[in-house]
C-alpha positions as CSV (number, residue, x, y, z in Angstrom):
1,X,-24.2,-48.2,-135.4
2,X,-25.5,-49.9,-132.4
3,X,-28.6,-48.6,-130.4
4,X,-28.7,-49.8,-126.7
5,X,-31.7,-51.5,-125.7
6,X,-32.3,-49.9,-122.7
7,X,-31.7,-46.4,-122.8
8,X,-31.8,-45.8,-126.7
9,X,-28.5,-44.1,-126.6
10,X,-26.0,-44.4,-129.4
11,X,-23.1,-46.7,-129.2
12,X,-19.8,-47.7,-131.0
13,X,-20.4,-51.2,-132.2
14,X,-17.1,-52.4,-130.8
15,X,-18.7,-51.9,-127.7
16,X,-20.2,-54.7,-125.4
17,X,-21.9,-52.2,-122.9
18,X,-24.0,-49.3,-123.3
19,X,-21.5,-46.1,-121.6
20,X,-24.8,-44.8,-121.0
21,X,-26.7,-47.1,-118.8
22,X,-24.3,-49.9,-118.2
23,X,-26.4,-52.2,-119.7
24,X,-24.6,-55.1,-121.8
25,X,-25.3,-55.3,-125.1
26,X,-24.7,-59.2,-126.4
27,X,-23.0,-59.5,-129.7
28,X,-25.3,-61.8,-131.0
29,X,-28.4,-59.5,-130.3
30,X,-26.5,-56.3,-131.9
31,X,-28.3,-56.8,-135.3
32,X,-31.3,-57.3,-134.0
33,X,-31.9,-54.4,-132.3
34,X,-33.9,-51.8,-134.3
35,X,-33.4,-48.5,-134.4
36,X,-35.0,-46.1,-132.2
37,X,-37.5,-43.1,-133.9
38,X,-36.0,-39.5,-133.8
39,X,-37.9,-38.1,-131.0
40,X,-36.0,-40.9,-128.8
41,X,-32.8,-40.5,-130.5
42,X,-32.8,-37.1,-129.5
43,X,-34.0,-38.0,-126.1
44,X,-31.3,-40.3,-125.7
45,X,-28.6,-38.2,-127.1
46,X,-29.8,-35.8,-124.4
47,X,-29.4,-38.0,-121.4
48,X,-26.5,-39.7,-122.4
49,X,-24.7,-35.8,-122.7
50,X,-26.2,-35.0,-119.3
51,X,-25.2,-38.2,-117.7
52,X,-21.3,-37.9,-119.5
53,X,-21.2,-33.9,-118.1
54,X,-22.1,-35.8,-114.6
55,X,-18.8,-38.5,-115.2
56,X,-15.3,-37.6,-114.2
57,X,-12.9,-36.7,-117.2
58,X,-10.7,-39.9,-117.8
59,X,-7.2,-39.2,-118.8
60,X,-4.2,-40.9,-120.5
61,X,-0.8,-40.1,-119.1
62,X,2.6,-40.5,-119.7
63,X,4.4,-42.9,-117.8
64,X,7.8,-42.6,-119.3
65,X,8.0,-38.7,-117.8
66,X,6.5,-39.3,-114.5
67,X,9.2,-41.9,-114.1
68,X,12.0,-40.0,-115.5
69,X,10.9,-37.2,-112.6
70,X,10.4,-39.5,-109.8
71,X,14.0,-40.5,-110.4
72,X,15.2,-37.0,-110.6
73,X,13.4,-35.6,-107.5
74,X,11.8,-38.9,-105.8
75,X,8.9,-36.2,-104.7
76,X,7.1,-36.7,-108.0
77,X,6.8,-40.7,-107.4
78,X,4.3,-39.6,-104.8
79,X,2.2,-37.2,-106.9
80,X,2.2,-39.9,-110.0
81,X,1.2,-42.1,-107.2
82,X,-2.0,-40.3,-106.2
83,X,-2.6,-39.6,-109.5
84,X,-3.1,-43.4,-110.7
85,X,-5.4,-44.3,-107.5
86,X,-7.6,-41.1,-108.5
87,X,-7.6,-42.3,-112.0
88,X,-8.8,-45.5,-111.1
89,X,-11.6,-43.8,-108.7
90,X,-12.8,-42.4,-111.5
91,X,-13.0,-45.4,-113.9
92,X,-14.9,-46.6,-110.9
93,X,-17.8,-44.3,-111.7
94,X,-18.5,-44.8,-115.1
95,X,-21.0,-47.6,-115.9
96,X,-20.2,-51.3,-116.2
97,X,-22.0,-54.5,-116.0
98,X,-22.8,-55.8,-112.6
99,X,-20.4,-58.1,-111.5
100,X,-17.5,-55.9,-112.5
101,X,-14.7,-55.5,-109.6
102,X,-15.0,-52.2,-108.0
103,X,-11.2,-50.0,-108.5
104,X,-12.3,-47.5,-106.0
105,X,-9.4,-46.8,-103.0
106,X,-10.5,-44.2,-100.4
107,X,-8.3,-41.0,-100.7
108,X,-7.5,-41.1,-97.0
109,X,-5.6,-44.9,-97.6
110,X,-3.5,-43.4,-100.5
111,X,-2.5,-40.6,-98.0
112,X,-1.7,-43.3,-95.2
113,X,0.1,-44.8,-97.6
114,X,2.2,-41.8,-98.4
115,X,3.0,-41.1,-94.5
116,X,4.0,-44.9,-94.3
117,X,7.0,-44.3,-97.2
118,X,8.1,-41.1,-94.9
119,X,7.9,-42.3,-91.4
120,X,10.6,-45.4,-93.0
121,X,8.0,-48.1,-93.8
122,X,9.2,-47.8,-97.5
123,X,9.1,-51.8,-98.2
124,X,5.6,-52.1,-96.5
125,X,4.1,-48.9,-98.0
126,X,5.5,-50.0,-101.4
127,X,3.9,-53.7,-101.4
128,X,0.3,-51.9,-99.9
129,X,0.6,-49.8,-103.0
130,X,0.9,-52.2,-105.5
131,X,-1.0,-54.7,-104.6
132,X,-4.3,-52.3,-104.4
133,X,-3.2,-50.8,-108.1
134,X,-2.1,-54.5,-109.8
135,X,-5.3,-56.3,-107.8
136,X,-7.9,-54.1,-108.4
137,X,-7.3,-53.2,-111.4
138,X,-6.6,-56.6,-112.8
139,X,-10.0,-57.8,-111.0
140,X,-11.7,-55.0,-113.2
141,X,-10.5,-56.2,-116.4
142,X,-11.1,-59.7,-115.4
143,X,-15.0,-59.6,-114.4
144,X,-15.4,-56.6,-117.3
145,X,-17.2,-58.5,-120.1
146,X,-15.4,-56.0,-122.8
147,X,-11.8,-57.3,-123.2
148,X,-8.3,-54.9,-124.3
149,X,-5.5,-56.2,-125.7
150,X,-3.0,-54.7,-123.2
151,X,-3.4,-56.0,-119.6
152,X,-1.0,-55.1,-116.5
153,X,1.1,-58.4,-114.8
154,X,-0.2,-60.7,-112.6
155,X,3.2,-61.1,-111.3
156,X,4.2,-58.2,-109.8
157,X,4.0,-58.6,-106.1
158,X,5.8,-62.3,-106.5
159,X,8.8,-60.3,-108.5
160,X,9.1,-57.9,-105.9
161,X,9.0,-60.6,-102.9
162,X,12.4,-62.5,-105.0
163,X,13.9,-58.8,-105.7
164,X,13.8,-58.2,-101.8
165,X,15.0,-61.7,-100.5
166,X,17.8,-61.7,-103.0
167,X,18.3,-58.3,-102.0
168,X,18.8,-59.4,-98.0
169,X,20.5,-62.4,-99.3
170,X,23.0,-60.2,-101.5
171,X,23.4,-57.8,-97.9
172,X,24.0,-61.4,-95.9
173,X,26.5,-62.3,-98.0
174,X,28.0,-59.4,-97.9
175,X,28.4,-59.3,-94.1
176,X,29.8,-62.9,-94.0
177,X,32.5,-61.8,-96.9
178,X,33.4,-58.7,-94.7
179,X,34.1,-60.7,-91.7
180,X,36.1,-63.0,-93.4
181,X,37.7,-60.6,-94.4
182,X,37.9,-59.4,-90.6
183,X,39.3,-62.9,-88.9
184,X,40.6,-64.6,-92.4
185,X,44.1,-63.7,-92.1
186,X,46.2,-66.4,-90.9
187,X,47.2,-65.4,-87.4
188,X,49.8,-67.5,-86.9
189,X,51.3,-65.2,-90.0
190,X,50.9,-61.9,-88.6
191,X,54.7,-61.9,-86.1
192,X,56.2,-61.9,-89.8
193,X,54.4,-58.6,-90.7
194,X,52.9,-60.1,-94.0
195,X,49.1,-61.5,-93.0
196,X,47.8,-63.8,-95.8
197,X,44.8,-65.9,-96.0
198,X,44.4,-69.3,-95.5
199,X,43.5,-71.2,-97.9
200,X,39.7,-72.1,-96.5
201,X,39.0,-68.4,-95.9
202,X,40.5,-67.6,-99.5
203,X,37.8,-70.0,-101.2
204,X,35.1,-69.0,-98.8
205,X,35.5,-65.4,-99.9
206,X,35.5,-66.1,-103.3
207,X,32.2,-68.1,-103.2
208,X,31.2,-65.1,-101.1
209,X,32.1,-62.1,-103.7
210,X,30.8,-64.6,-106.3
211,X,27.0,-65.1,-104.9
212,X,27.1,-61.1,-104.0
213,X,27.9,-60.4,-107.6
214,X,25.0,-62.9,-108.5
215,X,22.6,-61.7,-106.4
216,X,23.3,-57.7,-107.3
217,X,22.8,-58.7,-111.4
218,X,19.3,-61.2,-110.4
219,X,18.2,-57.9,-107.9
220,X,19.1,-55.2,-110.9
221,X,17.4,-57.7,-114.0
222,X,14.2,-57.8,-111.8
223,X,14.3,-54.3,-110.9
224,X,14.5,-53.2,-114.1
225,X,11.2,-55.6,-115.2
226,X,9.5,-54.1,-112.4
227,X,9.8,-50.5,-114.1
228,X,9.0,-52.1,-117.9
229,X,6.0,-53.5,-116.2
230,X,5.0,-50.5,-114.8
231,X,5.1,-49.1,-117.7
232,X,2.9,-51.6,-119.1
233,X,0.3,-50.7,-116.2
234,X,0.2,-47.7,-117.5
235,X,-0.4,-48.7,-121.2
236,X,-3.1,-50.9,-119.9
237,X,-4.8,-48.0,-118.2
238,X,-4.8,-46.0,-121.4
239,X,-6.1,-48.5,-123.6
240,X,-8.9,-48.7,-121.1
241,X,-9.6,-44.6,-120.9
242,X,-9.7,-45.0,-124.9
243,X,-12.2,-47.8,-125.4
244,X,-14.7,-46.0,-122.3
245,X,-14.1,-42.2,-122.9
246,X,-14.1,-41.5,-126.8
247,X,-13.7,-37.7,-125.3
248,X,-10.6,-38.6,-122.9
249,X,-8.0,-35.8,-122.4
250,X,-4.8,-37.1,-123.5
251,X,-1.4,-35.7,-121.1
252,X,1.5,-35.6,-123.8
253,X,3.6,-34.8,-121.1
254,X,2.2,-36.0,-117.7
């Protein structure tokens, strides 16, 4: 068992940081930091319980059933939503290092954020929203000196700006293959009652039903990766609430 330096308090020896104080403990000095007397064990142990009762109660959730809800009822995606930018508020309190990225997003911008998605600003509220919850807290795990083995994508916001212009391409296309389909008959054809295509506009509406298909599988494949990384967010966040908060409450079903 590791005592920190600072404060005296008790900590796990897989830890690079006293939860107590914030003060980093280097691995190199771990062993060479003697133990503290019982009278400030004791006084340790009692500031470190005060300061934890003082600390927000960090909580593991289930990602898996908030997204199985926000698909049902789409209202839940909004709840889940406020619910990860108040989790990462209150990994924002607890003690870390200085240098360590701040994850705190003021309530009021998460609730901006929520009007944006129902006065119609879907795309824009959506790209706000994950580029706070992927950027901050993949700046936290960066500048944190103690490392997890589960981190959330760096890619996120790139996949969703190639989902969304395939997506406009794939609605483009679409419009061109519909007016083909419009002006493609052969007018000179239609006095003997049986329009057909001419050959041009037959081969241009093929390329166009065949890009359309393209771009729907590419927009689907991503959209799907979005959600498994989402998930992974989410794993991420755990691992995170289990190496800070040995007492963290763990949500089986939300």
């Amino acid at each position: 068992m590791t005592y920190c330096p600072s404060c005296g308090a008790e900590i796990g020896d897989h830890l690079e940081y006293c939860p107590s104080c914030g003060a980093q403990i280097n691995a190199e000095d771990k062993n060479k930091i003697p133990k503290p007397g019982h009278d400030e064990i004791q006084m340790a142990k009692s500031g470190h319980a005060q300061f934890q009762q003082e600390l927000p109660q960090l909580v593991q959730r289930n990602y898996l059933i908030w997204f199985l809800l926000s698909y049902l009822t789409g209202v839940v995606m909004f709840i889940y939503m406020y619910f990860v930018f108040d989790d990462l508020n209150k990994l924002d309190k607890y003690p870390k290092p200085a240098g360590v990225k701040s994850t705190y997003l003021d309530q009021n911008t998460v609730i901006l954020y929520i009007v944006l998605y129902f006065l119609g600003f879907g795309i824009i509220a959506n790209y706000l929203v994950n580029s706070k919850k992927y950027g901050m807290f993949n700046d936290y795990l960066d500048t944190h000196p103690q490392k997890q083995n589960k981190l959330p994508s760096k890619k996120y916001i790139k996949l969703m700006i190639v989902r969304d212009i395939l997506g406009f391409l794939m609605s483009g296309v679409g419009m061109v293959f519909y007016f083909i389909f419009l002006i493609g008959f052969d007018m000179l054809n239609i006095g003997s009652g049986i329009p057909t295509f001419s050959n041009a506009m037959l081969i241009m509406s093929i390329i166009a039903i065949v890009l359309t298909g393209i771009c729907f599988v590419a927009v689907m494949i991503i959209a799907i990766y979005l959600i498994v990384l989402d998930f992974r967010w989410q794993e991420a966040m755990n691992e995170r609430v289990r190496i800070i908060d040995p007492n963290f409450i763990k949500k089986d079903f939300l």
